[in-house]
C-alpha positions in Angstrom: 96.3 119.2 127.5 97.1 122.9 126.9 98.7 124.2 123.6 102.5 123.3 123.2 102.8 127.0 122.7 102.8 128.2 127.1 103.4 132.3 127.2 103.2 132.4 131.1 103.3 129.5 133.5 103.1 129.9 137.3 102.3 127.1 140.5 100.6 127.3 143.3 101.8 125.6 147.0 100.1 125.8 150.4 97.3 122.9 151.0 95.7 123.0 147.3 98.7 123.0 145.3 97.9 123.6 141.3 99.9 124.3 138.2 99.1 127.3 136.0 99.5 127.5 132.5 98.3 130.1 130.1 98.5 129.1 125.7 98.9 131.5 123.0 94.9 131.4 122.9 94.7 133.5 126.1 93.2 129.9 127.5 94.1 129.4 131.2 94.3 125.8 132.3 95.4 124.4 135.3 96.2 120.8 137.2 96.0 119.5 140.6 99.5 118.0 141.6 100.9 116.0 142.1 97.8 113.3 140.4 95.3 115.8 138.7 94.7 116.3 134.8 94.5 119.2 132.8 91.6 121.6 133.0 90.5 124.2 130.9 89.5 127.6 131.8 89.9 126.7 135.3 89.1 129.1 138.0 88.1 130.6 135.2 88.7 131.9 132.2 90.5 135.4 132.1 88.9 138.8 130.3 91.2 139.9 128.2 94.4 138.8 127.1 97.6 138.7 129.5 100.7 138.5 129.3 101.9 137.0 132.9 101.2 134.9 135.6 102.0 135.0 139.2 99.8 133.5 142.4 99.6 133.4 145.8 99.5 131.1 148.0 97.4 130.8 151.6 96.0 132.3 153.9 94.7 133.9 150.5 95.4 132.1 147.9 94.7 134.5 144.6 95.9 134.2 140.7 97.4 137.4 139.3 97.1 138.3 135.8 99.2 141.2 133.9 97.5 142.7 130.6 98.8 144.0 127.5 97.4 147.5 128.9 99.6 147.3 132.3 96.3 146.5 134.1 96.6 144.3 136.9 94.1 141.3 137.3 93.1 139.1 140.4 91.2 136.1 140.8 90.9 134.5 144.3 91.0 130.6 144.0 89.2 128.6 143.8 86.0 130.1 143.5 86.4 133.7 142.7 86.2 135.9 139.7 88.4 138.0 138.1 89.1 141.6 139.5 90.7 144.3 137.5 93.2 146.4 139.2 93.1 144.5 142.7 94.8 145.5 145.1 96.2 148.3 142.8 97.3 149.0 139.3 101.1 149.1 138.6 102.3 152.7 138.8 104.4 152.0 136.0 104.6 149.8 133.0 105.3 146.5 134.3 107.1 143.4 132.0 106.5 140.4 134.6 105.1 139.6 137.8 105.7 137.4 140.5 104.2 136.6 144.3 105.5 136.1 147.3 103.2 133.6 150.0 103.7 133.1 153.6 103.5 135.2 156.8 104.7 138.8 154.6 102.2 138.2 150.8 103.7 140.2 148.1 103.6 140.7 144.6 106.5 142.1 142.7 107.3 143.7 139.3 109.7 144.3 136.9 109.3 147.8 135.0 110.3 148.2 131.9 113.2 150.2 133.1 114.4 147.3 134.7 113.4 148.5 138.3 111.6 146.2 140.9 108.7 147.2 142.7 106.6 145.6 145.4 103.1 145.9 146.8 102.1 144.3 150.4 98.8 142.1 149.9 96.2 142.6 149.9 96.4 146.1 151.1 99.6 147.6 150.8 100.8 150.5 147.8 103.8 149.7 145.0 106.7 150.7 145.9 109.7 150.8 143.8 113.3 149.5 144.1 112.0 147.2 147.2 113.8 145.6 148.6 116.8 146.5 146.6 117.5 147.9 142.9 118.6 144.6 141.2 122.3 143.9 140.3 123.5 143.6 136.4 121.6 144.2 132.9 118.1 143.6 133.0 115.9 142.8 129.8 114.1 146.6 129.1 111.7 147.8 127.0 113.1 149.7 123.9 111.2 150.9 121.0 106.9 150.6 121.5 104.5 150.9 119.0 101.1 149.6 119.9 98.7 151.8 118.4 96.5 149.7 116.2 93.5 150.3 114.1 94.0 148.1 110.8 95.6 144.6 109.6 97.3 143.4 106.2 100.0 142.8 105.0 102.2 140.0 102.2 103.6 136.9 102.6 107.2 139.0 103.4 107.2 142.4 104.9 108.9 144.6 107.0 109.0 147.5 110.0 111.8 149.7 110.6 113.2 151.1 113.7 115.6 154.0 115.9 117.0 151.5 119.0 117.1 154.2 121.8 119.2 151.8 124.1 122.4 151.2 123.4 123.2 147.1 124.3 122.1 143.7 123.0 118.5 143.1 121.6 117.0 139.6 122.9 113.6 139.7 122.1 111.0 141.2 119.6 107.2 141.2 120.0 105.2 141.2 117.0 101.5 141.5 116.8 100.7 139.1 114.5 98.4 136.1 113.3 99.3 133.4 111.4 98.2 134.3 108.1 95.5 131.2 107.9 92.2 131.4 108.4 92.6 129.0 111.2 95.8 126.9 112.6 99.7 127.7 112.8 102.1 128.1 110.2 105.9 128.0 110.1 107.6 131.5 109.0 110.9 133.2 109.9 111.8 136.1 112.0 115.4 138.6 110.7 116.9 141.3 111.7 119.0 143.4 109.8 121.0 147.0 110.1 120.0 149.9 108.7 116.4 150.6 107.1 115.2 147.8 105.0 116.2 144.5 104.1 119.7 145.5 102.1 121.8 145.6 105.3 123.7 143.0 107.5 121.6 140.2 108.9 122.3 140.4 112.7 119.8 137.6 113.2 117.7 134.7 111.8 114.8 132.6 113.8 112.6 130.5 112.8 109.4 131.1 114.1 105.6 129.5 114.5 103.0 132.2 114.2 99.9 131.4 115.7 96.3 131.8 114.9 95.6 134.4 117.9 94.3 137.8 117.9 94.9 141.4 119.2 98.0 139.5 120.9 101.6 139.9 121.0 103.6 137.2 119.9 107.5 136.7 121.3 110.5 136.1 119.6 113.1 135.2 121.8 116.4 135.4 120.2 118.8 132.5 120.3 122.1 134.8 120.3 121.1 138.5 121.0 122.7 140.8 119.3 124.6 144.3 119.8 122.2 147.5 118.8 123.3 151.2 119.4 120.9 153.8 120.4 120.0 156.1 117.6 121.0 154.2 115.1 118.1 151.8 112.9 117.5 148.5 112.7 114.7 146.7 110.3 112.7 143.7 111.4 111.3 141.3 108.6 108.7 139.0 109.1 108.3 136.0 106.5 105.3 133.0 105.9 104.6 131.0 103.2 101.8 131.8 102.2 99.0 134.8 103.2 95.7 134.2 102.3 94.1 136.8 105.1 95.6 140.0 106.2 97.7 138.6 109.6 99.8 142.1 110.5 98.3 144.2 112.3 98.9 148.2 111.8 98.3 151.6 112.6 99.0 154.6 110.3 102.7 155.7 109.7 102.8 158.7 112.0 102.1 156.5 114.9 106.1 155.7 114.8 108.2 158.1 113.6 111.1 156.3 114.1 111.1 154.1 111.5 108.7 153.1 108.4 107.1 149.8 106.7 107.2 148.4 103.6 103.4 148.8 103.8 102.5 152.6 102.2 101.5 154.5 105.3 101.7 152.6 108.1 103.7 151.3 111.3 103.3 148.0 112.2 103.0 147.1 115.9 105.6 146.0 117.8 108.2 145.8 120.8 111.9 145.6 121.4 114.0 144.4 124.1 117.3 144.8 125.0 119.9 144.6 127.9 121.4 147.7 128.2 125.5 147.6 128.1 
């Protein structure tokens, strides 16, 4: 059974039809359908951490993977290994992938401008805004600070930050353990104006930080929440108790546009927003 916690699921159709499911753990598993059982680390398990799944289905049947690095990964199923970069890596930053099976095999993109690209498989090129430009707001990178070299941190600490798109924030991405030597542990997840913790709470999550490593962990807001471009916001990240360092950091010139409570450093982090 995988971890409660899924960051990517995906499933595969055509003549050997599977479910794909990848945990907080970076641990692949997958299950026959519609009458298999869970298996672990099944084609195999991948590299390095990712952040998405997409596959394709026959005449080729192949997993995709997407990294924190915006490297592109490829498995072919069910016996393969993984590839890095196959058919081609992204031209741009990419936030999600998906496929496309049948008699025309793509897989798509979404940058973190919002923009779709494409790329024929297996041996086509990315192209962008194929087959259309897509219609409304469209969850984008904002700020980006993922530079990393250290880890620390209190039971209650905080990162500030300049929003450079004007719109509402729905998501923040914290790279973060649990605080725990090993296992979960239940913490909270705010948002206020300004720089530090004395303006107005825009949001409040609960949130379960996991025990994982070198690995961005999602907050999905429950109500987004309107942000202006220039103007800062402060993140605060809460647990009851922190008996190993659990944020991880880099030093304070790394982001400018904003500071920690931690003396001389910039936590790591991303925001999200749809742009008004």
């Amino acid at each position: 059974m995988p971890d409660t916690n899924v960051t990517a699921i995906c499933a595969q159709g055509g003549p050997d039809p599977h479910l794909f499911s990848l945990d907080a753990h970076n641990n692949l598993y997958a299950i026959g359908l519609p009458g298999g059982v869970w298996v672990k680390s099944w084609p195999q398990q991948p590299p390095v951490p990712l952040t998405s799944l997409a596959v394709q289905d026959a005449p080729d049947p192949h997993l995709f993977g997407l990294d924190i690095n915006n490297d592109l990964w490829a498995i072919g199923l069910p016996g393969g290994v993984w590839v890095k970069n196959w058919p081609q890596q992204p031209p741009v930053k990419l936030a999600h992938i998906t496929a496309q099976s049948g008699s025309d095999p793509h897989l798509f993109g979404i940058d973190i401008n919002g923009n779709p690209w494409a790329i024929g498989l297996p041996g086509g090129i990315w192209v962008e805004n194929w087959p259309k430009p897509l219609p409304g707001p469209v969850l984008t990178l904002d700020q980006s600070q993922t530079s990393r070299n250290a880890n620390g941190g209190g039971p209650d600490d905080w990162q500030s930050f300049t929003a450079g798109i004007t719109g509402n924030m729905a998501r923040l991405d914290v790279m973060v353990n649990s605080g725990l030597a090993s296992g979960s542990q239940n913490g909270t997840i705010k948002i206020y104006a300004g720089e530090g913790t004395g303006g107005a709470l825009l949001a409040s999550q609960n949130f379960t930080f996991q025990s994982v490593y070198n690995t961005f962990q999602t907050c999905n807001f429950t109500t987004p929440f309107a942000v202006t471009a220039g103007q800062k916001y402060t993140y605060r990240l809460t647990i009851p108790t922190e008996p190993v360092g659990w944020i991880y950091t880099a030093p304070g010139s790394a982001y400018p546009n904003g500071r920690s409570n931690l003396p001389n450093t910039a936590m790591v982090f991303q925001t999200w927003v749809y742009p008004a």
